[in-house]
C-alpha positions as CSV (number, residue, x, y, z in Angstrom):
1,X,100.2,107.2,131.8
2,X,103.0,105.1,133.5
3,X,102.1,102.3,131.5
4,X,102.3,104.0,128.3
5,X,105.4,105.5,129.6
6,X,107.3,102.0,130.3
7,X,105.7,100.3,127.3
8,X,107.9,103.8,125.5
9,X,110.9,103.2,127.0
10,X,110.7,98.9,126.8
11,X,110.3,99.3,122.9
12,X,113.4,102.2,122.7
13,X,115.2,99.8,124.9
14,X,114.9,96.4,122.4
15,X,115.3,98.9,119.7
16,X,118.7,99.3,120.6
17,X,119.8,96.2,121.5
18,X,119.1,95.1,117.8
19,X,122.1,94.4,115.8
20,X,122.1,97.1,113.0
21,X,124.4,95.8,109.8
22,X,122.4,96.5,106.9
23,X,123.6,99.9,105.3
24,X,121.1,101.3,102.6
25,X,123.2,104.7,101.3
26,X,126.5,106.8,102.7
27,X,126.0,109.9,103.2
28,X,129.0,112.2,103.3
29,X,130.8,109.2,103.9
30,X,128.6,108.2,107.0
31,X,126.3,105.2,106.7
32,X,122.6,105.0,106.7
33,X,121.7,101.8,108.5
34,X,119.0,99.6,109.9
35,X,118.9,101.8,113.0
36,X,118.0,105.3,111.1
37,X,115.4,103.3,109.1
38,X,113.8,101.7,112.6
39,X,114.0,105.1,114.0
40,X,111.6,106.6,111.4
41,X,109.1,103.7,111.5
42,X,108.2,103.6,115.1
43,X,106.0,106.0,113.7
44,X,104.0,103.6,111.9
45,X,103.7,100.3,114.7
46,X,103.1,96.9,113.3
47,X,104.6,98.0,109.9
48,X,107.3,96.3,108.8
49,X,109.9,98.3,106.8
50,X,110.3,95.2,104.3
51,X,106.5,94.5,103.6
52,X,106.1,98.6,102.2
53,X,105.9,98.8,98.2
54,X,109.1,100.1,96.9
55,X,107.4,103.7,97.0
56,X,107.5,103.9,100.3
57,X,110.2,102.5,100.9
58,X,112.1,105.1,98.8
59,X,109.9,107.3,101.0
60,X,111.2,106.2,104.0
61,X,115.2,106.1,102.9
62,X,114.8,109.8,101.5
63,X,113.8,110.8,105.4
64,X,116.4,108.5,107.0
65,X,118.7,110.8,104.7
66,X,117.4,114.3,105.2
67,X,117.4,113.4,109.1
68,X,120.9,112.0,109.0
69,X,121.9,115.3,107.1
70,X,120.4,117.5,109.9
71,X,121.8,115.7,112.5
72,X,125.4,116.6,110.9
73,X,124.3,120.3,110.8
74,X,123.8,120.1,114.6
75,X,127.1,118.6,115.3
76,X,128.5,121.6,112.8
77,X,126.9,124.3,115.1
78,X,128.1,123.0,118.6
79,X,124.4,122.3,119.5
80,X,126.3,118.9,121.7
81,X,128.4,122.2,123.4
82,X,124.9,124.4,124.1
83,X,123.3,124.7,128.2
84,X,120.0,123.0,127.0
85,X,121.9,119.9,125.2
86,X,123.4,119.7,128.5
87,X,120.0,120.1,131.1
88,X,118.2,117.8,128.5
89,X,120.8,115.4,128.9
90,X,120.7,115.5,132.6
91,X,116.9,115.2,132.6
92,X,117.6,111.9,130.9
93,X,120.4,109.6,133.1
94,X,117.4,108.3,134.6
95,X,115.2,107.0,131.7
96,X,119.3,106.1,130.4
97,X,119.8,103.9,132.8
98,X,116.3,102.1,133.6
99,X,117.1,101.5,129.2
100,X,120.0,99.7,129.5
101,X,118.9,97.4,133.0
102,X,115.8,96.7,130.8
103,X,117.9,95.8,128.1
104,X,120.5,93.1,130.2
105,X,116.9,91.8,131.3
106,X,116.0,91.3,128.3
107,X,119.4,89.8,127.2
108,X,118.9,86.9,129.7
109,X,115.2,86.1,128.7
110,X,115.6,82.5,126.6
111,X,112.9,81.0,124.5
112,X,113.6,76.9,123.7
113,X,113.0,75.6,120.5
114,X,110.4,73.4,121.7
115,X,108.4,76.0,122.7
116,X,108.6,78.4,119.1
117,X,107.5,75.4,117.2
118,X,104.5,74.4,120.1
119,X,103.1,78.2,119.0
120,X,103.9,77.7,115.5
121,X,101.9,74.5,115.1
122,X,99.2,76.2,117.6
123,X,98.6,78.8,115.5
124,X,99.1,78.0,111.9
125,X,95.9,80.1,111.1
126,X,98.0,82.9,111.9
127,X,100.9,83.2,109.7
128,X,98.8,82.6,106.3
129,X,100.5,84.8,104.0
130,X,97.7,86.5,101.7
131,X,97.8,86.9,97.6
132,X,100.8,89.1,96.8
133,X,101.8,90.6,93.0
134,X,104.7,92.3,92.3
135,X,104.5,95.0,89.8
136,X,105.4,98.3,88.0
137,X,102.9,101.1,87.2
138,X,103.3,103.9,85.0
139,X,101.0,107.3,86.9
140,X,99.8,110.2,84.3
141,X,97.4,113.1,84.6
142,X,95.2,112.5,81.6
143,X,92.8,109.5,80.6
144,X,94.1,110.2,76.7
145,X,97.4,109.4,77.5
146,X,97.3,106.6,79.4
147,X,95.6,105.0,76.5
148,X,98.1,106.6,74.2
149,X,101.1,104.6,76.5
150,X,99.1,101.3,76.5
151,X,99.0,101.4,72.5
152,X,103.0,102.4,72.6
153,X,103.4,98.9,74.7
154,X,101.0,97.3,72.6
155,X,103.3,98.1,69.8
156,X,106.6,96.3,71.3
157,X,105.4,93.1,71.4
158,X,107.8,90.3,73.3
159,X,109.7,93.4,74.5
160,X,106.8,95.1,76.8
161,X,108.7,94.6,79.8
162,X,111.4,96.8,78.9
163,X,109.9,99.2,77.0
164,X,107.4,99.2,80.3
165,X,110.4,100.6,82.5
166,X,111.4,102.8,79.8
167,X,108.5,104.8,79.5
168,X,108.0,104.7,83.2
169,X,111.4,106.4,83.7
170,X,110.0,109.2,81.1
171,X,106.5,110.2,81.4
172,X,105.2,108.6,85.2
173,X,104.9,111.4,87.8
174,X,105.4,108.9,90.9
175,X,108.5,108.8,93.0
176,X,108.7,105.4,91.7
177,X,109.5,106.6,87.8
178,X,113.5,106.6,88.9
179,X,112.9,102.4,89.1
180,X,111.4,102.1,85.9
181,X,108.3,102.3,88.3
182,X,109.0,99.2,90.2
183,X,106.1,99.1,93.3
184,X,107.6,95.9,94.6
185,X,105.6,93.4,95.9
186,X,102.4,94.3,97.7
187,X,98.9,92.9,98.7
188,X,95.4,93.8,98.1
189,X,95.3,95.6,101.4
190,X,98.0,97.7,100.9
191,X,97.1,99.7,97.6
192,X,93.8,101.6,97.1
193,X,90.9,99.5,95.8
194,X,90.7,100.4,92.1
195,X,94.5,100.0,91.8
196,X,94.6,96.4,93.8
197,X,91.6,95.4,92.1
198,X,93.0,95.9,88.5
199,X,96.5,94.6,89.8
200,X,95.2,91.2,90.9
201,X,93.1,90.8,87.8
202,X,96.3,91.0,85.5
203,X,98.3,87.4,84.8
204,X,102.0,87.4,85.0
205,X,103.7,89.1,82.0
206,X,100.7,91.5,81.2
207,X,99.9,95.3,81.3
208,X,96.2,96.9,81.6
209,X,94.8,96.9,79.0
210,X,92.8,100.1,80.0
211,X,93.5,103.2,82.4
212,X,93.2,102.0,85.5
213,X,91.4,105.4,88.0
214,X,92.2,106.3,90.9
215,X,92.2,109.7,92.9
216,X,96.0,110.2,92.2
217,X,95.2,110.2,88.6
218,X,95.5,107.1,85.6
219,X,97.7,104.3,86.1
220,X,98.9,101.8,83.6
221,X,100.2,98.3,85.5
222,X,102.5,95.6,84.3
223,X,102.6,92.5,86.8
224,X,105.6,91.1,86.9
225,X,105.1,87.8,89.5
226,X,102.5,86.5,91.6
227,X,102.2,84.2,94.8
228,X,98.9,82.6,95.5
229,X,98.2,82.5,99.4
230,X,99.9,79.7,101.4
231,X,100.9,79.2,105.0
232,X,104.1,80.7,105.7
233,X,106.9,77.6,106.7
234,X,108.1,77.3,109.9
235,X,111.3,78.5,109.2
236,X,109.9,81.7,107.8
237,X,108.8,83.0,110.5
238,X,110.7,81.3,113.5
239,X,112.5,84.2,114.2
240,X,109.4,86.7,114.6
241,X,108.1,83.8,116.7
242,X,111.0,83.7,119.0
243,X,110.9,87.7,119.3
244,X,107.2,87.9,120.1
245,X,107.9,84.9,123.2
246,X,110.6,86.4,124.3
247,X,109.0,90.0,124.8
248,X,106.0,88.1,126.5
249,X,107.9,86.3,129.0
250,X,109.7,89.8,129.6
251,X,107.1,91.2,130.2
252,X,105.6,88.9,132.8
253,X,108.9,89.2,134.4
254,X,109.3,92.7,134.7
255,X,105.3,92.7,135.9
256,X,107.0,90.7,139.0
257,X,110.0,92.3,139.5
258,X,107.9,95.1,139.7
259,X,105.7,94.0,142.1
260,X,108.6,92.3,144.3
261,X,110.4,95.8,144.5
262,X,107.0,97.9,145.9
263,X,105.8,95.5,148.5
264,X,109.9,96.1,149.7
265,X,109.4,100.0,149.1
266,X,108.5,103.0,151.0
267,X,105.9,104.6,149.1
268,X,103.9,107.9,150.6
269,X,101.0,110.0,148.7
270,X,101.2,113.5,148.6
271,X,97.5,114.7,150.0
């Protein structure tokens, strides 16, 4: 439990030592930013918010929205002002402060240069960045008229693309129909077999030529780009390199700090 506990309050600790500029909507004049998106995907570890197709990524910004929305209704109802805002509060000076010691910790943990590109070239295997498309889809109910909206692209010709997005916008019923159903890039992995399977058959500048099935119902895909697999530069992923070395070597130093500080402490059982 204590570990689970610490490995908790270590993540909500480098959380918020992260420098949060990116703003993604306003709402009532107050920014949504990096930090209200981060808060929502803690819920889903080792996801980044950037490698989600644009679905969920809409997903994710709606909620960052809402939550941002009811936060301002608390404010407006003095819930800051209340005796369990207050106890709750008190409850938490503790965790508070362990937070922000962890955090200065962290702050003087350095990784050299020498050492990110030793792990790079050490584990090239590693940051092999897999077959990626980037398409749209079009999602309707009926088998009849998917095929009907693959002979309407069939029809424009040179101008598919467009007329693509336009029909996308007025018959899909997937979240993503506001973007013309855009789905962003994505990988095999991250869209149900059938779908991924049809996807990565298509060649740049095409649609399916057929429904494509799946349990949500008939899909129609256009692909707009492709990216074959390759290893990922060094300079692409130096950063996430840095971060993961850093949090290891913090880690090993708050294993012995904590050691250090028991053998010095009084520490008695309860029987």
């Amino acid at each position: 439990m204590k570990k689970v506990v610490l490995s908790s309050i270590v993540a909500f600790a480098l959380l918020q030592g992260v420098s949060f500029a990116k703003t993604f909507a306003k709402v009532n004049g107050e920014e949504v930013t990096e930090k209200d998106i981060a808060a929502l995907m803690r819920a889903m570890p080792g996801v980044s918010y950037e490698q989600l197709p644009q679905e969920a990524k809409d997903q994710i910004l709606n909620q960052a929205i809402e939550r941002r929305l009811l936060i301002a209704e608390a404010k407006k109802e003095k819930v800051q002002n209340s005796k369990e805002f207050k106890e709750t509060m008190a409850t938490m000076e503790d965790d508070l402060m362990l937070e922000i010691w962890m955090r200065k910790a962290m702050d003087k943990v350095k990784v050299s240069e020498a050492e990110i590109k030793k792990f790079y070239d050490e584990n090239k295997a590693n940051f092999v960045q897999q077959d990626v498309v980037k398409a749209r889809h079009i999602l309707v109910t009926s088998e009849s008229e998917a095929k009907q909206i693959i002979e309407d692209l069939k029809k424009a010709g040179g101008k598919a693309q467009e007329k693509f997005i336009e029909l996308a916008k007025a018959k899909s019923r997937d979240g993503s129909a506001q973007n013309g159903g855009d789905l962003g890039w994505f990988g095999k992995r991250q869209m149900v077999p059938e779908f991924a399977d049809a996807a990565f058959k298509l060649k740049k500048g095409t649609f399916s030529q057929t429904p494509v099935k799946t349990p949500a119902g008939f899909h129609i895909i256009y692909v707009e780009d492709q990216k074959p697999q390759r290893t990922l530069a060094y300079n692409e992923v130096k950063d996430q390199i840095e971060g993961s070395l850093k949090m290891r070597k913090f880690r090993d130093e708050m294993r012995k700090e904590g050691e250090k500080i028991r053998k010095q402490a009084k520490i008695e059982f309860s029987k």
